[in-house]
C-alpha positions as CSV (number, residue, x, y, z in Angstrom):
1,X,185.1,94.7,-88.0
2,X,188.2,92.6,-89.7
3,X,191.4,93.2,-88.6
4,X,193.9,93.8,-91.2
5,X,197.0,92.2,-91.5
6,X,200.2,94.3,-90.6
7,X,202.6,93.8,-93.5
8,X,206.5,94.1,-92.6
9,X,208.6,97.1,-94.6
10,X,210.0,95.6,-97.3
11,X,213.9,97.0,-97.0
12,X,215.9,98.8,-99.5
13,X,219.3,97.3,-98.7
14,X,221.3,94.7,-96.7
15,X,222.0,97.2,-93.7
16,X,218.2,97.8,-93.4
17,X,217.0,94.3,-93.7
18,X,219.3,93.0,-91.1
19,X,218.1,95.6,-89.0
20,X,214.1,94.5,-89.3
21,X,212.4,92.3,-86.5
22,X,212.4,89.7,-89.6
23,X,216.3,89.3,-90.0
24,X,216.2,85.9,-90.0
25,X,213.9,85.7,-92.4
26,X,215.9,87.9,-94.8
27,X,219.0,86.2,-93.8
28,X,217.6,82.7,-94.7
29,X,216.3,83.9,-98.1
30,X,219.5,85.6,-99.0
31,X,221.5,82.3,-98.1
32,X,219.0,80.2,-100.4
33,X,219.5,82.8,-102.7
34,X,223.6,82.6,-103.1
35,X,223.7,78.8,-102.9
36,X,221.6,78.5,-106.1
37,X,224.3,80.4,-107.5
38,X,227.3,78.1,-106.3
39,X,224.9,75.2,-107.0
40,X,224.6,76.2,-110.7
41,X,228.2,77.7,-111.0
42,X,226.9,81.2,-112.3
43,X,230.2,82.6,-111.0
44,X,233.6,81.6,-110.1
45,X,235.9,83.1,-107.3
46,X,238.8,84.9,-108.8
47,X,240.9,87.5,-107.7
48,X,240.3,90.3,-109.7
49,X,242.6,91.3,-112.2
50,X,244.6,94.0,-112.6
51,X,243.5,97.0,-115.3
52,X,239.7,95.4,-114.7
53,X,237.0,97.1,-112.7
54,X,234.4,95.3,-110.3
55,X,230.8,96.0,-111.2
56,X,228.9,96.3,-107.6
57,X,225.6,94.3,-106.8
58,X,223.2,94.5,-104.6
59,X,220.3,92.8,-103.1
60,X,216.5,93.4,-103.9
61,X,213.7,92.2,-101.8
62,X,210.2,91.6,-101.9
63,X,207.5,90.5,-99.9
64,X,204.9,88.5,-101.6
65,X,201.4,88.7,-100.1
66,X,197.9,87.1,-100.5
67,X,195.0,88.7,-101.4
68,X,194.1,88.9,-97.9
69,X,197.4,91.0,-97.5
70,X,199.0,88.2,-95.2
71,X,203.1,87.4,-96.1
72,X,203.3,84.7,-98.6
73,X,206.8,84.5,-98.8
74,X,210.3,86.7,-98.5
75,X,211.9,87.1,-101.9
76,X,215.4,88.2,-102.3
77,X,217.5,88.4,-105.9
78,X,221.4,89.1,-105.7
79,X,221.7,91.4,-109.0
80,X,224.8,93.7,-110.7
81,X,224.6,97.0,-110.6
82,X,224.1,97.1,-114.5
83,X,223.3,100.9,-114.5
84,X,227.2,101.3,-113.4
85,X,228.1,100.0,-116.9
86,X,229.3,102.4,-120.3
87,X,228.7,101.6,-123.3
88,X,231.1,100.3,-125.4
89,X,233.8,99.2,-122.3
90,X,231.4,97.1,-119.7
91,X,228.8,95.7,-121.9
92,X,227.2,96.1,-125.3
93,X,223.4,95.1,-125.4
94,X,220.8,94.0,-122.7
95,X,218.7,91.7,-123.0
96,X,215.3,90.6,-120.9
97,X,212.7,88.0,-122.3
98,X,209.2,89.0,-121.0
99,X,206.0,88.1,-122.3
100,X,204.1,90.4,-124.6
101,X,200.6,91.7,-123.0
102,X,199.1,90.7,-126.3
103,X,200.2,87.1,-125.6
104,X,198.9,86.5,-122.2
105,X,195.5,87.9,-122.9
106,X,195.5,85.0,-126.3
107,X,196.9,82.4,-124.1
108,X,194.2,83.0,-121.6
109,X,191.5,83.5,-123.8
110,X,192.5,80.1,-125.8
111,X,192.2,78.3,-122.7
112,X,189.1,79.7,-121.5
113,X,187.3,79.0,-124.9
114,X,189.0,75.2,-124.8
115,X,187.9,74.7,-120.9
116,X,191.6,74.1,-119.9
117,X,193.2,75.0,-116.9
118,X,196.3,77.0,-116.3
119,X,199.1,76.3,-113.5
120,X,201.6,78.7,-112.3
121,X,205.2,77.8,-111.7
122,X,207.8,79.7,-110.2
123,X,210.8,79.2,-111.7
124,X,213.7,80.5,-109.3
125,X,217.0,79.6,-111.5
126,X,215.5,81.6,-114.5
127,X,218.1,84.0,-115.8
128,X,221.1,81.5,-114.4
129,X,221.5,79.7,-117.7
130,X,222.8,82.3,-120.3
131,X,225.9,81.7,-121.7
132,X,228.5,84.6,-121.5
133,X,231.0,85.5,-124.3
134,X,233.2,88.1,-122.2
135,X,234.6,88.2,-118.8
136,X,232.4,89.7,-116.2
137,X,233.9,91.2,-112.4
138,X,231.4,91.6,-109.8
């Protein structure tokens, strides 16, 4: 018989990851997490102004396994509360770039038929680079 691997409860907030036997961990992740931010300037310290509201964030984590159910790695992603928002005074359209399904399946089925290989890359700073055209408070 194969043991299986015990995977650790992935937490819904800050107050329950920091209470896990994997706090470090978390608290390493998060750490990387903010100092990409500062690194890339996504943000700037202000005080906030007055007649303007603070849209809250939050943190979201994951744990990435292998196929043999064993952690990978501890994910984390500081986000804004963007369901907060109205229309029409916090924001005015979303917007999230993912590949279509339809794509993928050519992609992969152009390589296969050309014998090529395909590599993964993670990119972390992904959605860091947009440009903004009105102020933000979080």
């Amino acid at each position: 018989m194969v043991a299986q691997a015990i995977t650790p409860r992935t937490p819904n907030s800050y107050k329950e990851a920091v209470s896990l036997p994997e706090v470090d961990k978390w608290k390493l992740v998060m750490k990387e997490e903010l100092e990409v931010h500062f690194v890339n300037h996504t943000f700037d310290l202000v005080l906030l102004p007055q007649g303007h509201t603070a849209i809250g964030t939050c943190w979201l984590y994951k744990i990435k396994q292998w196929a043999d159910r064993t952690v990978n790695c501890y994910k984390v992603r500081w986000v804004v509360k963007g369901f907060t928002q109205r229309p029409g005074i916090d924001f005015d359209k979303t917007y999230a770039p993912i590949v279509r399904p339809e794509s993928l399946r050519l992609l992969i089925a152009w390589v296969t038929a050309h014998d090529l290989k395909i590599h993964l890359a993670n990119i972390i700073t992904t959605f860091l680079h947009s440009t903004l055209t009105k102020e933000n408070y979080i």
